[in-house]
C-alpha positions in Angstrom: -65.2 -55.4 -113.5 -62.9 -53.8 -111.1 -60.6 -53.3 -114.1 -62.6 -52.0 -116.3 -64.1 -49.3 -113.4 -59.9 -48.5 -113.0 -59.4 -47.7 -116.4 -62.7 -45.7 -116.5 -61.7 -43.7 -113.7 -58.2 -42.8 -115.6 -60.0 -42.4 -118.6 -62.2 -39.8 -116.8 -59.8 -38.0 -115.3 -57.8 -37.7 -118.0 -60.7 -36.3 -120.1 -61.1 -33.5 -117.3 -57.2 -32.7 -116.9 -57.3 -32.4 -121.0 -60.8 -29.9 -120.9 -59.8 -28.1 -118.1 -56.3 -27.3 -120.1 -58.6 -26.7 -123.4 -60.6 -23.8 -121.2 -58.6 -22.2 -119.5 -57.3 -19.1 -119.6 -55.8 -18.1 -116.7 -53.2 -14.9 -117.0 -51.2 -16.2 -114.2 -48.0 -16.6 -116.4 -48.3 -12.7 -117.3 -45.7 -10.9 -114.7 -44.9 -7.3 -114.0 -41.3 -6.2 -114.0 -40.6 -5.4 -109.9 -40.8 -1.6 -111.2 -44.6 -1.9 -112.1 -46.1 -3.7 -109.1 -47.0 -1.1 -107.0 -47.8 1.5 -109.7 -50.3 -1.0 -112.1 -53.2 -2.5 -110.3 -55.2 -5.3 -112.2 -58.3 -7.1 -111.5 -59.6 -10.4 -112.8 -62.3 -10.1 -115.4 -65.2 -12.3 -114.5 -67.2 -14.5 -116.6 -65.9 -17.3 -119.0 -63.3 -14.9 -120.5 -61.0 -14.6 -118.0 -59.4 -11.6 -118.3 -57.7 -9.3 -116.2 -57.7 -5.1 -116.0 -54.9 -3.3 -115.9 -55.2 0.4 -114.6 -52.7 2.7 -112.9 -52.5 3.1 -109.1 -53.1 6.9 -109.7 -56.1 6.7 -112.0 -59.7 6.7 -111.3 -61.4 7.4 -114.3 -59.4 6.5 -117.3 -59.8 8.4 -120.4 -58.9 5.6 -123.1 -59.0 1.9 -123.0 -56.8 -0.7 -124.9 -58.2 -4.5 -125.4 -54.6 -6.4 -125.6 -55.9 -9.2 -127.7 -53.1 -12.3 -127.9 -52.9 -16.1 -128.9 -51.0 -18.0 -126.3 -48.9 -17.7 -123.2 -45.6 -16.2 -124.4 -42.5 -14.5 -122.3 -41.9 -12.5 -125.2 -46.0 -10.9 -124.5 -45.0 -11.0 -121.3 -41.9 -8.3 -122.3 -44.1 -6.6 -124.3 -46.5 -6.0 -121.7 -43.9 -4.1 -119.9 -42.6 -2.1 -122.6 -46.8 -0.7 -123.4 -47.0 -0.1 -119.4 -43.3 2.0 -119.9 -44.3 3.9 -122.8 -47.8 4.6 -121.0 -46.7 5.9 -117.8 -44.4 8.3 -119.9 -47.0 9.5 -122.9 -50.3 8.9 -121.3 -50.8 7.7 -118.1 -54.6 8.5 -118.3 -55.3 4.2 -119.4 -56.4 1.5 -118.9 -55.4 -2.4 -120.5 -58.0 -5.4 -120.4 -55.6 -8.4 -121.1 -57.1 -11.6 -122.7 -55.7 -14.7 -124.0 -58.0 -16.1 -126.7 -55.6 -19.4 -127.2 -55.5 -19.6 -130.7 -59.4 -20.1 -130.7 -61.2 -17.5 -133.2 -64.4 -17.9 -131.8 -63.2 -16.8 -128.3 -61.2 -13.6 -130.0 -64.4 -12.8 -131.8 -66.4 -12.9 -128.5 -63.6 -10.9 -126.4 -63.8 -8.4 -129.4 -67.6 -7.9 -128.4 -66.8 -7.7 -124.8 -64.4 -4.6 -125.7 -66.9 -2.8 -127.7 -69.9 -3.0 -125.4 -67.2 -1.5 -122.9 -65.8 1.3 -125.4 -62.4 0.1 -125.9 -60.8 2.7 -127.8 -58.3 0.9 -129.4 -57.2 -2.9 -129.9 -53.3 -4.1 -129.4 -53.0 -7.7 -131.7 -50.2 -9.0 -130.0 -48.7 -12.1 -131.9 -48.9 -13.1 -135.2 -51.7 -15.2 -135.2 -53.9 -11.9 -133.3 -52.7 -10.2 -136.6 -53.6 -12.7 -138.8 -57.2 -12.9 -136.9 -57.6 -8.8 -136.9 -56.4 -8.7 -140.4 -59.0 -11.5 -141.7 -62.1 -10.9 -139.4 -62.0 -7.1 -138.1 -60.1 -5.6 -141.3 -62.5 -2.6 -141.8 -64.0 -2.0 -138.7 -64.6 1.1 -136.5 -62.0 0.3 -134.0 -58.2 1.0 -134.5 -55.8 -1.5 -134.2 -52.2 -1.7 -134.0 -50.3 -5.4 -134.4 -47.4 -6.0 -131.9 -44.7 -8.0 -132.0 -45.8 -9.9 -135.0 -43.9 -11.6 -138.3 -44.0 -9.8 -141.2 -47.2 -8.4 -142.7 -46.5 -7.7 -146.0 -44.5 -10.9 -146.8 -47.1 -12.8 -145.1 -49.9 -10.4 -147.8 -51.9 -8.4 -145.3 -50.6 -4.8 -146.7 -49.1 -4.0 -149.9 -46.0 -2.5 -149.1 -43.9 -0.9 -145.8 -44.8 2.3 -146.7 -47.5 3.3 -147.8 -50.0 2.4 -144.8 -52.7 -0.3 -145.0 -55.5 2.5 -145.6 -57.8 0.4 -143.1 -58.3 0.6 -139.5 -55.5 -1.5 -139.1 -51.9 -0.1 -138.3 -49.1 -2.9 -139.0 -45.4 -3.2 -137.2 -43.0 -6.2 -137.5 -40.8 -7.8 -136.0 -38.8 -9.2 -138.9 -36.3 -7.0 -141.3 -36.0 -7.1 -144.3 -34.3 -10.2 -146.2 -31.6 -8.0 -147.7 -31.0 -6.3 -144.1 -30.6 -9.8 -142.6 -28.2 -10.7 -145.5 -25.7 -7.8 -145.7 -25.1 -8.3 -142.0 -24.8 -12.4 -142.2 -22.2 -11.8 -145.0 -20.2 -9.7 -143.2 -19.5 -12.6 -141.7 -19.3 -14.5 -144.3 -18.4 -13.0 -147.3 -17.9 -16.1 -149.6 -20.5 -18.1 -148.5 -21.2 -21.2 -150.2 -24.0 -23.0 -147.9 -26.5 -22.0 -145.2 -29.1 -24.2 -143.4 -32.0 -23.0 -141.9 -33.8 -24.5 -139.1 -37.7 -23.6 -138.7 -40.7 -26.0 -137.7 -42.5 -26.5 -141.2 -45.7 -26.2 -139.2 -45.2 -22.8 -138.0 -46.6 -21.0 -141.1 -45.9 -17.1 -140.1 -42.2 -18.4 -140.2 -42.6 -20.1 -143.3 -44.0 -17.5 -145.2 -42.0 -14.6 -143.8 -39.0 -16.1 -143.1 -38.0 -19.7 -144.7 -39.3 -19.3 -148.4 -37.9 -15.2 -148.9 -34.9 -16.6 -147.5 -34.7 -19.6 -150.1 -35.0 -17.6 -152.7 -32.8 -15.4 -151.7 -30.1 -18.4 -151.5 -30.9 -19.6 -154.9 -30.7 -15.9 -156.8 -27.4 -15.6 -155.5 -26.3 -19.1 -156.2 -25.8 -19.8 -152.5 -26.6 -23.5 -151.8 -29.0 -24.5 -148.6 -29.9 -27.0 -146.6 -33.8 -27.3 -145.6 -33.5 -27.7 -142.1 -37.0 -28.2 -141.0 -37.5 -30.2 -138.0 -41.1 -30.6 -136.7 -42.4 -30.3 -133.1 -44.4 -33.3 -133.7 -41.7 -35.8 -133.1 -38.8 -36.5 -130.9 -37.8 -32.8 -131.2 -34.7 -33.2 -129.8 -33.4 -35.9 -131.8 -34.9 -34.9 -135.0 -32.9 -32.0 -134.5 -29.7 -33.5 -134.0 -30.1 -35.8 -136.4 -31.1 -33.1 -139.2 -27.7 -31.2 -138.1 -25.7 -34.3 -138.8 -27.2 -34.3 -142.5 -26.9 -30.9 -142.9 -23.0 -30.9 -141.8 -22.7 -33.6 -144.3 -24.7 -31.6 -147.1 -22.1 -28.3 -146.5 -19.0 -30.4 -146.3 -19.7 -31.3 -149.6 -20.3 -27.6 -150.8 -17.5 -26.0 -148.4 -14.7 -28.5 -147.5 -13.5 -26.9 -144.3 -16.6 -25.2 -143.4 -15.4 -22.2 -143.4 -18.0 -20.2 -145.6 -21.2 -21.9 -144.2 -23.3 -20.7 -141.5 -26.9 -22.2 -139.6 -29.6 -19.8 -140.0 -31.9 -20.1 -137.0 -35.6 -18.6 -137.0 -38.1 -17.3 -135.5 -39.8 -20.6 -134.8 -40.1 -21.1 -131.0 -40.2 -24.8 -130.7 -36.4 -24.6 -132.6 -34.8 -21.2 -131.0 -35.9 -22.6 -127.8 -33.9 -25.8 -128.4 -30.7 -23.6 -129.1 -28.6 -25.8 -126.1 -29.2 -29.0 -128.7 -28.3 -26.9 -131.9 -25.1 -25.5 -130.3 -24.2 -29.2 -128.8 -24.2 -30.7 -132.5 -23.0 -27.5 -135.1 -19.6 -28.1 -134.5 -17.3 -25.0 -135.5 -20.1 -24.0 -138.4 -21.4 -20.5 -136.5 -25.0 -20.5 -135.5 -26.4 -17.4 -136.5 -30.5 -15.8 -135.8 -33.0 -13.2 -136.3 -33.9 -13.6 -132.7 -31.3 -11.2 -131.3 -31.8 -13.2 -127.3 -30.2 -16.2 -128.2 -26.8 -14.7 -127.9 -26.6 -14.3 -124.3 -24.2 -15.4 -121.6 -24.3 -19.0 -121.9 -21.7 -21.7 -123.2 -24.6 -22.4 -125.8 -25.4 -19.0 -126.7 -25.5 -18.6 -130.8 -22.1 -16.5 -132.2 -24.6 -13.6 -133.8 -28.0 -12.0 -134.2 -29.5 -9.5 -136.2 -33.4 -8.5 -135.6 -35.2 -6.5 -133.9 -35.5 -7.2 -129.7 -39.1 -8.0 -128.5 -39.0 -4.6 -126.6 -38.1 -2.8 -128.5 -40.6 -3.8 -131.4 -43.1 -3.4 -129.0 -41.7 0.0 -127.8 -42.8 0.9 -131.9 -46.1 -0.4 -131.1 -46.6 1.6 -128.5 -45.8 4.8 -129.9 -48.1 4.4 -133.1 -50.9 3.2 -130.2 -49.7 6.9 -128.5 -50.2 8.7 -132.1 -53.5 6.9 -132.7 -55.2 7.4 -129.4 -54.1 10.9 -129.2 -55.4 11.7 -132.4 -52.2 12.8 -134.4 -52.2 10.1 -136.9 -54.8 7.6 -138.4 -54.3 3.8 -138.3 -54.6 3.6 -141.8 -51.6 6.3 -142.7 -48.8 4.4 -141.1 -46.3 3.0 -142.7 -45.2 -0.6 -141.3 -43.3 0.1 -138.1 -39.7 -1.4 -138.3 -37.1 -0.5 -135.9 -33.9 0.5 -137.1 -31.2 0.1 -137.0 -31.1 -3.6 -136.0 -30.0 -5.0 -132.8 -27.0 -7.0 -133.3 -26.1 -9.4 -130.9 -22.6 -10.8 -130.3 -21.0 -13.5 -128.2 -17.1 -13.5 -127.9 -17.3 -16.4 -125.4 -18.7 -18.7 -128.4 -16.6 -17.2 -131.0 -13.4 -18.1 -129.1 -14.8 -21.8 -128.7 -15.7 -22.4 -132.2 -12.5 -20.4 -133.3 -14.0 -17.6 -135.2 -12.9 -14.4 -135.8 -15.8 -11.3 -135.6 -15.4 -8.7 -138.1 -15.0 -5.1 -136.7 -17.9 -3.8 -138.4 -20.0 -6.5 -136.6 -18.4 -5.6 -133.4 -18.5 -1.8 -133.7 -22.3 -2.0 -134.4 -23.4 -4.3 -132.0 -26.3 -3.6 -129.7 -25.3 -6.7 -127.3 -22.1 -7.6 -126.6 -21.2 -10.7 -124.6 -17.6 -11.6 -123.8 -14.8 -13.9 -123.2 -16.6 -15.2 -120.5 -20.1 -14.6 -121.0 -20.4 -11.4 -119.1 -22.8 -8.4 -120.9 -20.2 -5.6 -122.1 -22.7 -3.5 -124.3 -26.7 -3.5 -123.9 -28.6 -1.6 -125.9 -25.8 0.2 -127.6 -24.5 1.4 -124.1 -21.2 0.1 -122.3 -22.1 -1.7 -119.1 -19.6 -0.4 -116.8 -17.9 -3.1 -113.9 -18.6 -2.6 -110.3 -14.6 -2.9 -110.0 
């Protein structure tokens, strides 16, 4: 009996522990850079939403309202956050931002949609891919504008026909992917003889799949470039599933490139893989690891050799702006064409080329966005020269 009250009591609390994560939807994780915190006041929103409101220190009365709608807790929202409170200040400072997490749950975006209508939001920021993919299937059409931030790639993934022409909806589209060929010219730059490429994604990340993995495999096979499918789940032992698909993967391009010296990893967009970037550096050997997320070259030992995509901030500096043009009435939703920012950032780390033994091409070097060097230490952000304190 006493046994069977124990487990009970586990059971229970574990039950609780798992709802209470399943409804929740604190914004605790979202931060202000130091530069914001006294100028940005926010306020929880009540009720079972759990919002918060975001409204300049200096404003009363706003004039327009923005309902920031995204899926999941994210440091790259949290960035992006920052850069619409930047480009506010500057363009118009008369705003306020009701924040809301909806946690991949439809039902709970449709609901927070409601909320922001019956308190005249003029405008909707769909911040993630799977907030595009909701605003693109459900609210395609409606009265309220919306702009997609930070997002994968909308015409790829089907939602508008083209990058120019506009979606001619309510709906105004950015990305935060480049075009295939962009990505390409750059990686063989690098590589101009490349026999073999593996990419790593998570197969269950679909944005990635569509945008990303399949364009890319075609790509490979049109141009009689051999890959590797490097998918690794986040089901498993992540970890070692990675490792172990490296190994296999080393073998596979040995094969196609004895030596290894025209091969290259190709590592997306897919969090649950970038984010394991210490594990893919420990096992690639002196094959370059190369990404379309341009912050994995950075200052550490494990930091990739190059990237070329678009930064988080800056992508969401292009939302912004369109947000600006809509809300101010200069341009309708529907009339933009897909924001891409260009030219790419390009990211380089010197400290991981001299460790795998690689030599980067001038032309990589001399366009670089970031530059990281011999010892890890940023020499170019943004374009600009960092200069020493010596």
């Amino acid at each position: 009996m006493q046994k069977n009250r124990t487990f009970f009591i586990i059971y229970l609390f574990l039950s609780l522990v798992t709802l209470f994560s399943q409804t929740s939807y604190s914004q605790d994780w979202l931060v202000l850079d130091d530069e914001f915190q006294d100028r940005w006041q926010w306020n929880e929103i009540g009720g079972d939403l759990e919002g918060r409101l975001y409204r300049s220190s200096k404003i009363q009365n706003p004039t327009y309202k923005v309902l920031i709608l995204c899926s999941k807790k994210s440091s790259s929202y949290i960035r992006a956050f920052n850069k619409l409170l930047e480009v506010a200040e500057e363009r118009i400072p008369s705003i306020e931002f009701l924040f809301f997490n909806f946690n991949k749950d439809t039902l709970r975006a449709s609901e927070i949609v409601e909320y922001g209508k019956n308190n005249n939001v003029n405008l909707i920021m769909a911040m993630g891919s799977e907030a595009m993919v909701f605003s693109s299937q459900v609210l395609k059409g409606d009265n309220i504008p919306i702009v997609t931030c930070i997002n994968k790639d909308p015409v790829l993934l089907g939602f508008v026909d083209d990058y120019t022409s506009g979606s001619g909806s309510n709906i105004a589209y950015t990305s935060v992917n480049l075009p295939l060929n962009v990505n390409m010219e750059w990686l063989l730059k690098l590589r101009p003889n490349m026999r073999s490429i593996t990419i790593l994604y998570d197969p269950n990340h679909s944005s990635v799949v569509g945008s990303e993995v399949l364009p890319l495999m075609n790509y490979l096979k049109e141009n009689d470039i051999r890959h590797f499918d490097g998918a690794v789940s986040a089901d498993g032992d992540l970890q070692k599933d990675l490792s172990e698909t490296i190994r296999k993967s080393l073998d596979f391009m040995s094969h196609e490139d004895p030596g290894l010296k025209n091969s290259l990893f190709w590592v997306t967009s897919s969090t649950n893989i970038f984010s394991e970037i210490e594990t893919i550096s420990a096992n690639t050997g002196i094959v370059p690891v190369a990404s379309s997320v341009p912050n994995l070259v950075n200052g550490a030992e494990s930091s990739a050799l190059l990237a070329v995509g678009i930064d988080r901030r800056n992508s969401a500096n292009l939302a912004a702006l369109y947000m600006v043009e809509i809300l101010t009435g200069n341009s309708e939703p529907g009339d933009l064409p897909v924001g891409i920012v260009s030219p790419p950032d390009i990211s380089i780390s010197f400290q991981t080329a001299k460790t795998i033994g690689e030599t980067i091409p001038f032309e990589i070097f001399e366009n670089a966005s970031f530059v990281y060097g011999y010892d890890g230490t940023l020499l170019r952000e943004y374009g600009k020269t960092i200069k020493s304190n010596d």
